[in-house]
N, C-alpha and C positions, 0 to 999 in steps of 0.2 A: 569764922570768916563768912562774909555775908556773899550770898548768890548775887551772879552778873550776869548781864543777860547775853547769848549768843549773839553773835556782829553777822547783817547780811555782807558777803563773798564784794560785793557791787557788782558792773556791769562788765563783761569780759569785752574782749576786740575779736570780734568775729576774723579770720584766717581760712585759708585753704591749708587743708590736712596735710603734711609733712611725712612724705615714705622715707623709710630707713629700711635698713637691715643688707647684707653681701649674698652673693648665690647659695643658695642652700644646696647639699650635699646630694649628692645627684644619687636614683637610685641605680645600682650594678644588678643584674639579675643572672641567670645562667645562661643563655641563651641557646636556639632554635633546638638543637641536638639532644641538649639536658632536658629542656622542655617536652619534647618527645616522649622521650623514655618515662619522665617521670608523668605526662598525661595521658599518654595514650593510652590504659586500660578506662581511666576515666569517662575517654569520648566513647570508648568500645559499649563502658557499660550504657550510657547516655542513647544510644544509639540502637542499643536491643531495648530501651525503655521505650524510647518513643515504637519501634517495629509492634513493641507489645499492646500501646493502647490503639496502634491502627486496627489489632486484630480482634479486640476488645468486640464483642458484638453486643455489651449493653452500651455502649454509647451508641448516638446516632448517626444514621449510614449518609448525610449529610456535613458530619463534625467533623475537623482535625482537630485528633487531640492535643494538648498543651499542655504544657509540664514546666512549673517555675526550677529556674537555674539561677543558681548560687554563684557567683564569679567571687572569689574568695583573689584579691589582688595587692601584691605588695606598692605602697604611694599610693597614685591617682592614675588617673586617665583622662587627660585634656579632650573634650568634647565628646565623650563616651557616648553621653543621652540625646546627642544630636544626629549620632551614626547610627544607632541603635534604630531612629526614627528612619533613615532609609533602607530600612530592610522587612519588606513586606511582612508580615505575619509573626514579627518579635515587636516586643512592646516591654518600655524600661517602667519598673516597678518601684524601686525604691533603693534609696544605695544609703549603708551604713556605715559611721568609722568604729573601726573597732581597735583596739589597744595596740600599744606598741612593741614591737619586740625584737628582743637582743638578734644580729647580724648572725645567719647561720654559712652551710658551705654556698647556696644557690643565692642569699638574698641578702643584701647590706643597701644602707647609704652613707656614701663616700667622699668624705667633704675633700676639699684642696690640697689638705696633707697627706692626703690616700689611706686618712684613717675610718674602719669601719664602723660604722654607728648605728644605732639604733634604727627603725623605720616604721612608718605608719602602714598598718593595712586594711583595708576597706573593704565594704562584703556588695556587689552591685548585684540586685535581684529584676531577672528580667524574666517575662515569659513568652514560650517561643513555642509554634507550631511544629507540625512535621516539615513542610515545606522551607520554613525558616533555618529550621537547623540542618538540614543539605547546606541553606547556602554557607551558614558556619562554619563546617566542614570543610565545603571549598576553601575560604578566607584562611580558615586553619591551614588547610593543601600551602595554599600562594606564601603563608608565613614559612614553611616550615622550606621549601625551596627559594626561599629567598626573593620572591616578587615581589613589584610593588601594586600594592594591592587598587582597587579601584576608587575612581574621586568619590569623599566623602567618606569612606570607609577605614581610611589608615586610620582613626582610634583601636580598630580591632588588632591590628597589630604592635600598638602598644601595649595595648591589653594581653593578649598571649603571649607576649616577651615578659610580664612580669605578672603572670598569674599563678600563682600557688594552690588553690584547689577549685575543681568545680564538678560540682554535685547536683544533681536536684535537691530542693526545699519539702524534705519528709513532714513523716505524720512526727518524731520526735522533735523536730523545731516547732510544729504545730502544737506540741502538749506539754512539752518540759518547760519552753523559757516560759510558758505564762503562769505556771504551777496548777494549771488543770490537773495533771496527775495529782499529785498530793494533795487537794483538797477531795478530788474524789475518793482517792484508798482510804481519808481518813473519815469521812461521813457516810459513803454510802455501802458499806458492807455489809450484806444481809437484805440487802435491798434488790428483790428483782423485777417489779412488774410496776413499782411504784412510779409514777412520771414524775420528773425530776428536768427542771430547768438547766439550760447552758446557753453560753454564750458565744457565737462562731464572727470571727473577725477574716474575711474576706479581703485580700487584695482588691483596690480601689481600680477597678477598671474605667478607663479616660471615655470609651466607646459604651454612651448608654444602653447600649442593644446588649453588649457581651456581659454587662451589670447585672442584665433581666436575664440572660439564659442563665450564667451562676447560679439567681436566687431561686430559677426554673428547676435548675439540677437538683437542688441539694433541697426545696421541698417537695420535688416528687421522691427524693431517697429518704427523708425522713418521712412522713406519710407511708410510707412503706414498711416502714421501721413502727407502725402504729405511733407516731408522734406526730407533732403538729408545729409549724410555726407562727409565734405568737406578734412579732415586730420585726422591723427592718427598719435602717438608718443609713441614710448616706450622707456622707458631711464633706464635701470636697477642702473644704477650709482647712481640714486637717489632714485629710488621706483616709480619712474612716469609711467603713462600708461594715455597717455589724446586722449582727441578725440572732437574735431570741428565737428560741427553739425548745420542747421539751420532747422527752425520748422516754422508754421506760429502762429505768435504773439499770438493770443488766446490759447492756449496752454501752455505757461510761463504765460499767464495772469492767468488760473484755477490755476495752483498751488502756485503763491501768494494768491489766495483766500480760497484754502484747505489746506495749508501746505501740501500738499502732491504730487507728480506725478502718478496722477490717470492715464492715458494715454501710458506711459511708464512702461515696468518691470526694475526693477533698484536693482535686488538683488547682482550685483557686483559694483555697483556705488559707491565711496567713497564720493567725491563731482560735483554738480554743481555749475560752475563758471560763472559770468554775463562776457561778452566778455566789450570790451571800457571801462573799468573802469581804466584799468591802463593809464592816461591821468593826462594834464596838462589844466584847467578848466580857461577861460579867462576870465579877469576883464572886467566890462565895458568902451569900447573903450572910450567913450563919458566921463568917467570921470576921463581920464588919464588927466597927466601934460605932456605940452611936454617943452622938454628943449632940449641945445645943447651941444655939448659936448665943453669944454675949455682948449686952453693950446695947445701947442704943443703933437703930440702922436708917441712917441720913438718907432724907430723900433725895431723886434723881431731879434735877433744873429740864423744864419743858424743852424739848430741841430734839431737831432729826436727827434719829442713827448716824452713825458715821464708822460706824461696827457690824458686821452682821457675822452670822455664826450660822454654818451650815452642819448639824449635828440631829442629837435623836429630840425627842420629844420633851422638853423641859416641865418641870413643876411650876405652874407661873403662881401657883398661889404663896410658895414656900416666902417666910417673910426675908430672905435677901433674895426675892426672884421680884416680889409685889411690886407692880408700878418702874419697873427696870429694864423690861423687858416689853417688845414690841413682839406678840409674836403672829406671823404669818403660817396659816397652816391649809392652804387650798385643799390639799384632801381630805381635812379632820380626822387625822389622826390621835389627835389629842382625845378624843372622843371615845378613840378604839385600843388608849393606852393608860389600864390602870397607873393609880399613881404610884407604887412603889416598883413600876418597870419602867420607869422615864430615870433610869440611872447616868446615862452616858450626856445625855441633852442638860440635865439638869446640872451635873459636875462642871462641865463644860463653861453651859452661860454665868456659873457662878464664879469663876475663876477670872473670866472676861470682866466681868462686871467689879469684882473687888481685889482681884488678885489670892494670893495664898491670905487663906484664913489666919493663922499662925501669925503673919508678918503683919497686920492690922495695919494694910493700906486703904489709902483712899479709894474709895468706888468712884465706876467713871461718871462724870458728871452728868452724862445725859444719857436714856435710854439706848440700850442696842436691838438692832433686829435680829428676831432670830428666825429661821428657817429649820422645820424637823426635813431631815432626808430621810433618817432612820429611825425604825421603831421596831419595836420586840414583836413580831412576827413570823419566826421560824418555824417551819416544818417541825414536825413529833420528833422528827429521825436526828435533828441535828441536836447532841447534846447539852446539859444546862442552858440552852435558849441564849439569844443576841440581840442587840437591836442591830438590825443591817435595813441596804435597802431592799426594797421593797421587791420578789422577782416575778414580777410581770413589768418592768419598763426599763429596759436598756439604760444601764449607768451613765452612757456619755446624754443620751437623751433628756437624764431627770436635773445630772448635775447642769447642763444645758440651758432648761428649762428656768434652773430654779435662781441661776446668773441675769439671766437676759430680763427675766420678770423684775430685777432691781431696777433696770433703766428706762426700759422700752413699754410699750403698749401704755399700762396704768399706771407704771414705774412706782410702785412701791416702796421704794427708798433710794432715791438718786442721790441721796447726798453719802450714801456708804462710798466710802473708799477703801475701805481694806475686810477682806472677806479671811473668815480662818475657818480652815478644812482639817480637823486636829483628827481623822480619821483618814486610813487605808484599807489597801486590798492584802488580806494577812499573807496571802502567799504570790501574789504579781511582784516577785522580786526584780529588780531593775539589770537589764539584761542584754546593755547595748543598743535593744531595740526601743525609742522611745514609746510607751504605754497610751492608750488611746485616752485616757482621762490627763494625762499628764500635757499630751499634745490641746486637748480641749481648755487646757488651763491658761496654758500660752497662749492660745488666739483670744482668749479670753479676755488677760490680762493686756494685750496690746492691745483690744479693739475699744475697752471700756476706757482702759487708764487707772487700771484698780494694783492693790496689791493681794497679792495670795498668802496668806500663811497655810504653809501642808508639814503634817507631822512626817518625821523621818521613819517612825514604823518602829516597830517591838519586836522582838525579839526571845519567847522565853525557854528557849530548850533549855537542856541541861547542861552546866558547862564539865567537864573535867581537865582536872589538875593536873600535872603533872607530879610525882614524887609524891615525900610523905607528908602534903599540906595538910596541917588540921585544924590552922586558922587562929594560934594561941599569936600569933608573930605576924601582925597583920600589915608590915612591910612585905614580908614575902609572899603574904595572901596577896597582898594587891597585885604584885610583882607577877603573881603565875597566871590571876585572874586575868593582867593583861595581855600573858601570852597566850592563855587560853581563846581570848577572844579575837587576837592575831590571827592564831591559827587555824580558825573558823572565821574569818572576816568574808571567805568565799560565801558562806551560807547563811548570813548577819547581813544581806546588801539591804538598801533603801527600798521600800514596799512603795508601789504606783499609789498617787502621782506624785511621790516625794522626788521623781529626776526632775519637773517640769522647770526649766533655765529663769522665766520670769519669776514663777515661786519666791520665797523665802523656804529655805527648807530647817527647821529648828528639830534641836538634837535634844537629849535631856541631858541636862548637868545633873551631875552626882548630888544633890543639893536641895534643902529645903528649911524649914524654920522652925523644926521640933526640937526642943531642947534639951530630951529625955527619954531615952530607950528603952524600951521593956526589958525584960531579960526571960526573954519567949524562945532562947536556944538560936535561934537565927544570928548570922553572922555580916556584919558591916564589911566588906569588899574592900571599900575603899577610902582615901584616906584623905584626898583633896577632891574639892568641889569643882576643880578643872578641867577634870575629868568625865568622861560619859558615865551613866548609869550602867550596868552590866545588858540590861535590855535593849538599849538604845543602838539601831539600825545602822551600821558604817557607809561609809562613801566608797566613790566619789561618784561624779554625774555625767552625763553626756560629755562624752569627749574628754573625760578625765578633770570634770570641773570641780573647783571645791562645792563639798554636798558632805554634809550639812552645811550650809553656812553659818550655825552658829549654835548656840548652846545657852540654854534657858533652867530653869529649877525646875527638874523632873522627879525631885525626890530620892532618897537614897533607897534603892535597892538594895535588900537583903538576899541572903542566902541562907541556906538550910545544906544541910553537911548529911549525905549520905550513908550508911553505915561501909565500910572497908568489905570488900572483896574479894582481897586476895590476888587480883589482877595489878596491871600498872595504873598508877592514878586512882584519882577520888574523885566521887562525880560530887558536884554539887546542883542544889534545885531553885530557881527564879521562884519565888512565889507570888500569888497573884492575891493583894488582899486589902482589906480594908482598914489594916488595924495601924496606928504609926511605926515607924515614921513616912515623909509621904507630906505632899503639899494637900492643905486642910480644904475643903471647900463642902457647897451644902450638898445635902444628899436627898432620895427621896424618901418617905413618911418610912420609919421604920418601927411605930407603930400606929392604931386608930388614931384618924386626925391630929397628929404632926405637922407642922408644918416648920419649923425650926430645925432640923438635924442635919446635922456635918459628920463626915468620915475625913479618908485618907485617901489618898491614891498616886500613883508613881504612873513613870513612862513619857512619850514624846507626847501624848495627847496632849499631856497636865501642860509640860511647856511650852502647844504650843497655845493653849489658849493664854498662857502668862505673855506670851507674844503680843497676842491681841487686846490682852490687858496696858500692854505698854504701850503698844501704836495709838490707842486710847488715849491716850495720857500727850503722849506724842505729838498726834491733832490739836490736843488743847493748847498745846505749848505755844504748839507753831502759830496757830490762832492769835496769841499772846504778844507773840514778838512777829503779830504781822500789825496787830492795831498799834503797838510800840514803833515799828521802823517804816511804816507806808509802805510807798511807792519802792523803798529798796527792797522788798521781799518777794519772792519767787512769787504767783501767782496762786487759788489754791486750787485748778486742777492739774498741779504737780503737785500737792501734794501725797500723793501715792509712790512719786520714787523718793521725797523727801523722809518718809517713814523707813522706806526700804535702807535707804542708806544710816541713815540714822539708827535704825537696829542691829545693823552690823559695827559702826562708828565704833561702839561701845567693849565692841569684842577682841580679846586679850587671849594667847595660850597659857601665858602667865607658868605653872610649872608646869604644864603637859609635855612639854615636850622634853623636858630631863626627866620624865617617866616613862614614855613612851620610845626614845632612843635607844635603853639599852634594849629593850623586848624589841627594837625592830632588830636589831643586830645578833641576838639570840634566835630569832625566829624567822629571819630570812637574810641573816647572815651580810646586812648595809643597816646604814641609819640614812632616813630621807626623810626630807621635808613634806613627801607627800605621804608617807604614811601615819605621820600626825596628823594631816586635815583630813585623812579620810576618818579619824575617829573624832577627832576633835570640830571640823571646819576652819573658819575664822577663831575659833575659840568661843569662852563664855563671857557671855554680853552683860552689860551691869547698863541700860538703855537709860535708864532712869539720871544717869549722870550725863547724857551726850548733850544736853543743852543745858547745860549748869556750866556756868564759870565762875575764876573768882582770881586773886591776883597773880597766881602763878598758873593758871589753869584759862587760855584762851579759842574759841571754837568759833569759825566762820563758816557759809556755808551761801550756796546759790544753786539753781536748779534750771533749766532751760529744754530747748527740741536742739537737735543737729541732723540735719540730713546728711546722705551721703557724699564726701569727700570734704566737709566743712571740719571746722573746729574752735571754740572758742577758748582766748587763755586769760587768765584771772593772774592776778596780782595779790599776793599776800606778802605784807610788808611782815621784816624778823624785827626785832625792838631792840633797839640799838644799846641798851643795857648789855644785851647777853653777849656780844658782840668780845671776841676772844677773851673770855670767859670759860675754863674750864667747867664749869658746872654740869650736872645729867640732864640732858633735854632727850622729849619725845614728840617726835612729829608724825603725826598719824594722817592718813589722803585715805578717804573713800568715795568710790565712785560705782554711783549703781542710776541703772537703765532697764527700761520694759523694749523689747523684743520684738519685731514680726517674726513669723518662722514658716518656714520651708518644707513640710514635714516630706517632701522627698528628696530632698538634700543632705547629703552624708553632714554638710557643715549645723544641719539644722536655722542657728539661730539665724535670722537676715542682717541685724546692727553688729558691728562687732566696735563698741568704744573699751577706749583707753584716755587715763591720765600721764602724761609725763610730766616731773618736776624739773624746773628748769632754771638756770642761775644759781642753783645750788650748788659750793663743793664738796666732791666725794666725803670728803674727811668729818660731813655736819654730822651722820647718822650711819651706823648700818644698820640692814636691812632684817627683822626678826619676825619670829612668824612665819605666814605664808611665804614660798619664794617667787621671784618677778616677776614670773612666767607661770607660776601656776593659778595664778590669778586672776588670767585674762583669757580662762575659757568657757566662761559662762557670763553673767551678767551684773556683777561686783567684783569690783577689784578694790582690795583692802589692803592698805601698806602701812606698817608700822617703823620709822625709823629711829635708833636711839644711838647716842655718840656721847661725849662730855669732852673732846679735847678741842683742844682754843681754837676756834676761826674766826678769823678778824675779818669784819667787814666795813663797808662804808655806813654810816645811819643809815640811807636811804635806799638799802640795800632788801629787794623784794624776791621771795622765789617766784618764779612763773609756773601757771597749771595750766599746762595745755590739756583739753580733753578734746578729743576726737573720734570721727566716726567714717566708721568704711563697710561694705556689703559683704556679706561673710559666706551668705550662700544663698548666691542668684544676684537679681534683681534688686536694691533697697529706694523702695518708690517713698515711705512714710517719713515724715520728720518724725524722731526719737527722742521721748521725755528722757533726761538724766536730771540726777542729783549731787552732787558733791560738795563735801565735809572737809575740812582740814583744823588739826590742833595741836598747838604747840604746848607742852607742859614743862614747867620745870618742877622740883621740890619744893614742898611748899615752907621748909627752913630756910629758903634763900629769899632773902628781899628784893625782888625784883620786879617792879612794875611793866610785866610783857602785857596786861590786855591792853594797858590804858595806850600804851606806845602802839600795839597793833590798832586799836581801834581811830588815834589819830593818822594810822598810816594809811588807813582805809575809807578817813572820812568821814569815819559815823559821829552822828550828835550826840552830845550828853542825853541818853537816855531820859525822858519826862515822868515817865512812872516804871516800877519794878514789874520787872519780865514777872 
C-alpha cells in the first residue's frame, strides 16, 4: 500500500480559554491546639538553634546569623511569598511540590461528600534572621490564641494551621538528595591530602551584597581548609548561584562518614555536588567485539546541521564519521584525545547519523554538528577512566556555553533545532528538587525554541530475585525481574537533567536488531520490546509528570546469574559490554589504523541518540510536506515542537501494561495507570511511521504560539464511511509545547496547555494508555482513544481540538510554541476510504508530488 502524505491541521479560530472544573476539596487540618503539641518541641529546638549561632564567636560580631527553614505544608498557601516579603530579615527561598499522600488523623482533603482524599504537600524554603524569627514566634503566639494577625500577614496563619513539619535545611539535604555522598564513598577512599574538586550550589540570594558575603564566607572557610576556590556562577534566569572549589580529599571523606560538613559553615548552601559524574563510563575494552563496517557508505548532501550532539570526542576520520560530521571543538580537545578513547563521542554521532547498524537505515541526509563536552580526562584515582566533563569549569557554565555559541555571537549553527544530550549525572538522582542543569535546559529550550533530547539514565546495580528463579522459564524470569525492579524503583529514579519538563526524556526499550545470541551464559530478562531495558532509569518528573516520555531501542540487556547462597533470592548482574546483542554502531580504532570498526552497546544513551536519529529524519520530512502543502504548513521555527510532538505521536504501551499490572498489584498491592508510565512513559515509539499514511491510516497536524488565556480549536473532519460502523478505530491527539519556567515556583512550569476534544460522543473511544489527568503535568499530553461500537453521525460531522493556555506559576508574559498531531486509524482489512474523506474535509489539494 503506497505512502500518503500527512494533511496540514488548517487554520484554527482563535477563542478565549474556556475554565471548567467545581470547588476542589478543601483541605481540613488539625487545628491551633493539635498544632501546638505536635510543633512545639520543633520551635523550641529552632529557637536554641538560632540562641547557638548568636553565640557562635567565629561568625562576625556585626552578622545575624541565619538559618534556612523548611515549612514542610499540607496544599498551598495563597500569597505566602508576598507576606514573607513583609517581614524584615526573612527572605523566601524557593518553594517545592512534593508528592501526594493518603489522608492521616491531622490532614485530609475533603471534597463535598465529606469524603477524605488524598492532598498535596509542598516544602517552602525560607531564610530567616534572629530578629525575624522573634517576630515568627509572635505570629505563631497570635495563631495559637486565636488573633487576628496583622495586615499583610494573615498567609502566616494559614500556613501554621496546616503545617506539618518545620525543620532547618541540614548538611543531609545538602549531601544526600544530590548524591555527593555516594560518589564520594565510592572514588575517594584512600585518598587524603589529594585535592579533589566539588561543586557547592548556594541559595540564590535576591540582595547582591548578602550573594558576596556568602561567597566571602565560605572562601575564607575553604582557604583555611588549604583549598581554593576555582569559579563562581550566578545565573538568576534559573535560581543558580554555584561555586567550584577544591579541598584536600580527607575532608569529603569526614562528611561521608558524618553525614555532615563538620569543617565548613554551610548555612546558605543548598547543595553539594560531586564534580565527574556527569560522564560516559567505559565497557571493558577487552570484551568488545570488533567488527567492520559493510556496504558501500553514501555520502552526506551539502546543508546546515540541523542536529547537533553534545557528547565526548568523536573519531571524525572513522569512514561512517568522514564528511558527516561538523565538528566544533573550541578547546581542542580532539588534539588531547587519543583515538581509541573517543568511545562515547564516536558511538553517539554514529547512531545520530545512521541509526542502528543492524537495521541498515538510511543516514541523515545532511551533516550534524557535533560539540565534545566530554573527554577522557580522569584523575589516577577514579577507576577504568571516563570521558566526563572537564573539572575546572562548572557544569551549568560549559553546557551554557556550549548552547548559546549555536545562536548567538558567531552562531555556529543556527539552523540546529534539536540538540541530544544522551548523557547524565550518574548519581543526581531526581529528587523533587529540580537539578541545576535540568533547570538550565529549560530556559534554554524556551529562550532558543530548540528541542532537548536527555537520556533517562542507567541504572546497573544488581538486581535480586525473589524465590528459586534460575531463568530456565523466562515468563517468570521476566515476571520477578519486574518486580525486582518495582521494588527498587525508589533507587532506579531519572539521573539530572532527565526531570527537565521542556526535554524529551527517552527510556530504552528492551529492543534492537540482532538476530542471534551467543550462548555466552548470560540470560535475556525479557520478553517484549515494550518494555524497558532492566538498566533503564524509572519515572516520573516534576510534579509527578510522565518521564520518560517515551521509549526508543536501547538494546536488550542481559543478565549474568549469580551463584545460590543459601540466603533468600538470587542476585543477578547488568553487564556492561561490548559484545551482542546491543544496537550496532562504529566504534574507535580497535587496532593500528582502523578506521572501520563497530561494536555493541545497550542503555538510554544508545536510545537517545536513535531519538536524534529520528528528529533527523523528521526535519526532512517535514521539509517535504512543507514544499508539498505551502502556505498551509506550520512555519519552520516551530519546528522544534513539531518533532517533539511527533516523537511521542508514535508511542504505544502496546503489551506493557498486562505485564506490568499484575507486578504493581504484587508489589504494592493496586494496579495504576501511573506506575506503568513511570517505567514505561508514553510507551515505545515506532516515529519513523508518524508521517506516513495510507488508506486506513490518516495523520493531520498544525503547530502555532498561544499566550496567556487564548486558545485555538481546529476541526478535524471523521469520514463519513466509518460513521455507525462497527469496525476498530484508533484516535490518537498529541499535544506538546516548550515552556518558560519559574524555577522559584513550586508549580515550576509558567505555560500550562491542554487539548480538549470536542463533538465527540463518549461511546467513539475509550481512553488507553496514559490517564486524562496524568498527562497534563508536564509538557505533552498524549491520548490514545480506541472503541469499535457504531456511532452514527452526520457526513459533516468534525471533532473539535480545542488547545489552550493558561499561567501555571506566576506571571505567563511569553506567547508559547505548541504542536499538535491527530490520527485516525482503522484495520487495514477493512476498505475504507478515511484519508481521502478526511483530506476533502479539511480542504487539502490533491497532492502534486509524493511526500
Amino acid at each position: 500500500m503506497p505512502d500518503l502524505p500527512a494533511l496540514p491541521l488548517g487554520s484554527p479560530s482563535r477563542r478565549q480559554r474556556i475554565t471548567r472544573g467545581g470547588p476542589r476539596p478543601r483541605l481540613q487540618g488539625p487545628g491551633p491546639a493539635r498544632q501546638q503539641d505536635r510543633l512545639g518541641d520543633s520551635l523550641r529546638r529552632l529557637t536554641d538553634l538560632f540562641a547557638a549561632g548568636n553565640a557562635d564567636t567565629t561568625s562576625q560580631p556585626a552578622a545575624d546569623p541565619e538559618q534556612v527553614l523548611v515549612f514542610e505544608i499540607a496544599g498551598e498557601v495563597t500569597d505566602f511569598v508576598k507576606a514573607v516579603g513583609n517581614v524584615p530579615g526573612l527572605e523566601f527561598l524557593a518553594e517545592e511540590a512534593q508528592d501526594r499522600l493518603e489522608p492521616d488523623e491531622d490532614f485530609a482533603a475533603v471534597g463535598k461528600d465529606d469524603r477524605r482524599h488524598p492532598y498535596d504537600r509542598q516544602l517552602y524554603l525560607v531564610i530567616s534572621d534572629t530578629t525575624a524569627w522573634q517576630q515568627l514566634l509572635g505570629l505563631w503566639d497570635d495563631f495559637q490564641s486565636g488573633k487576628s494577625l496583622p495586615r499583610g500577614l494573615a498567609p502566616f496563619g494559614h500556613l501554621f494551621s496546616r503545617l506539618k513539619t518545620l525543620r532547618p535545611w541540614d548538611d543531609r539535604d545538602r549531601l544526600e538528595r544530590s548524591g555527593a555522598l555516594e560518589a564520594w564513598a565510592a572514588e575517594l577512599d584512600g585518598l587524603r591530602d589529594d585535592l579533589v574538586e566539588f561543586e557547592i550550589e548556594l541559595f540564590l540570594r535576591q540582595d547582591e551584597r548578602k550573594r558576596d558575603a556568602a561567597l566571602l564566607e565560605l572562601r575564607t572557610g575553604i582557604e583555611a581548609h588549604r583549598g581554593s576556590i576555582i569559579a563562581s556562577s550566578v545565573r538568576p534566569e534559573i535560581g543558580y548561584h554555584g561555586v567550584l572549589a577544591r579541598v584536600p580529599a580527607r575532608f569529603l571523606i569526614d562528611s561521608v562518614a558524618s553525614h555532615q560538613v563538620r569543617w565548613l559553615r554551610t548555612g546558605g548552601v543548598r547543595f553539594f555536588h560531586a564534580v565527574g559524574q556527569f560522564a560516559a563510563v567505559a565497557a571493558d575494552p577487552d570484551d568488545s567485539t570488533e567488527g567492520e563496517t559493510q556496504g558501500a557508505v553514501t555520502e552526506a548532501r551539502p546543508g546546515q546541521p540541523r542536529i547537533a550532539v553534545l557528547d565526548g570526542v568523536p573519531m571524525g576520520g572513522h569512514t561512517l564519521l568522514r564528511d558527516r560530521i561538523v565538528l566544533d571543538d573550541p578547546e581542542d580537545w580532539e588534539a588531547l584525545s587519543p583515538a581509541e578513547r573517543r568511545r562515547h563521542g564516536t558511538g553517539m554521532a554514529s547512531v545520530v547519523v545512521h541509526g542502528d547498524l543492524n537495521a541498515s537505515q538510511r543516514p541523515q541526509p545532511v551533516p550534524i554538528y557535533v560539540r565534545p563536552i566530554l573527554w577522557d580526562q580522569s584523575p589516577s584515582w577514579v577507576q577504568g577512566g571516563r570521558e566526563e566533563l572537564p573539572r575546572d569549569r562548572l557544569a551549568v557554565d560549559l553546557l551554557h556555553e556550549a548552547i548559546v555559541r549555536l545562536y548567538e555571537g558567531e552562531a555556529v549553527a543556527p539552523a540546529v533545532r534539536v540538540v541530544v544530550i544522551a548523557v547524565g549525572d550518574a548519581v543526581c538522582q531526581f529528587d523533587r528538587f529540580v537539578s541545576p542543569l535540568a533547570r538550565l535546559l529549560d530556559w534554554l529550550s524556551a529562550r532558543f525554541g530548540i528541542l532537548l533530547l536527555v537520556s533517562a539514565g542507567n541504572h546497573l546495580e544488581d538486581l535480586t530475585l525473589h524465590g528459586e528463579v534460575d531463568g530456565s522459564n523466562i515468563e517468570e524470569l521476566q515476571h520477578e525481574v519486574l518486580c525486582a525492579l518495582q521494588r527498587s524503583a525508589g533507587l532506579r529514579r531519572l539521573l539530572s537533567p532527565a526531570e527537565s519538563v521542556n526535554a524529551l526524556t527517552i527510556g530504552a526499550a528492551h529492543s534492537d536488531s540482532v538476530t542471534a545470541l551467543g550462548d555466552d551464559g548470560r540470560l535475556d530478562p525479557i520478553l517484549t520490546a515494550d518494555l524497558p531495558n532492566v538498566s533503564s532509569a524509572l519515572g516520573g518528573g516534576i510534579r509527578r509528570a510522565v518521564k520518560p516520555d517515551l521509549l526508543l531501542p536501547g538494546g536488550r540487556q542481559l543478565l549474568a546469574r549469580q551463584p545460590a547462597t543459601g540466603t533468600d533470592g538470587r542476585r543477578f548482574t547488568i553487564t556492561a559490554t561490548r559484545r551482542p546483542p546491543g544496537v550496532r554502531m562504529a566504534a574507535p580504532s580497535v587496532r593500528p589504523g582502523q578506521v572501520d570498526a563497530t561494536w555493541h552497546d545497550t542503555g538510554t544513551s544508545v536510545a537517545t541518540a536513535l531519538a536524534g536519529y529520528y528528529a533527523g529524519h523528521l526535519l526532512e520530512d517535514i521539509d517535504g510536506l512543507r514544499r508539498q502543502w505551502g502556505s498551509d504548513m506550520p512555519p519552520s521555527d516551530l519546528d522544534a515542537v513539531l518533532v517533539k510532538a511527533a516523537l511521542v505521536h508514535g508511542a504505544r504501551w502496546g503489551t506493557a501494561r498486562a505485564l506490568i499490572d499484575p507486578v504493581a498489584e504484587e508489589t504494592a498491592g493496586r494496579r495504576s495507570r501511573q506506575m506503568v508510565a513511570r517505567m514505561v512513559g508514553y510507551g515505545r515509539s515506532s516515529p519513523e511511521q508518524v508521517l506516513r499514511c495510507d488508506d486506513h491510516r490518516v495523520t493531520a497536524f498544525s503547530a502555532g504560539t498561544l499566550v496567556d488565556g487564548a486558545a485555538d480549536a481546529y476541526r478535524f473532519p471523521l469520514p463519513a464511511s466509518l460513521a455507525s460502523r462497527t469496525a476498530l478505530r484508533r484516535l490518537t491527539i498529541t499535544l506538546a509545547w516548550l515552556t518558560p519556567i519559574n524555577p522559584e515556583h513550586r508549580a515550576y512550569r509558567r505555560a500550562a496547555l491542554a487539548v480538549e476534544p470536542g463533538g465527540l460522543p463518549n461511546s467513539f473511544g475509550e481512553r488507553m494508555d496514559v490517564g486524562a489527568y496524568d498527562g497534563r503535568r508536564g509538557t505533552v499530553q498524549h491520548a490514545v482513544l480506541e472503541g469499535r461500537r457504531a456511532v452514527p453521525y452526520a457526513p459533516s460531522k468534525t471533532i473539535e481540538l480545542v488547545v489552550s493556555c493558561r499561567a501555571d506559576a506566576g506571571v505567563l508574559e511569553a506567547a508559547v510554541p505548541y504542536a499538535l498531531f491527530v490520527t485516525l486509524e482503522v484495520p487495514q482489512g477493512i476498505q475504507l476510504p478515511i484519508y481521502q474523506e478526511v483530506r476533502q474535509g479539511l480542504r487539502v489539494p490533491v497532492a502534486i508530488r509524493s511526500a
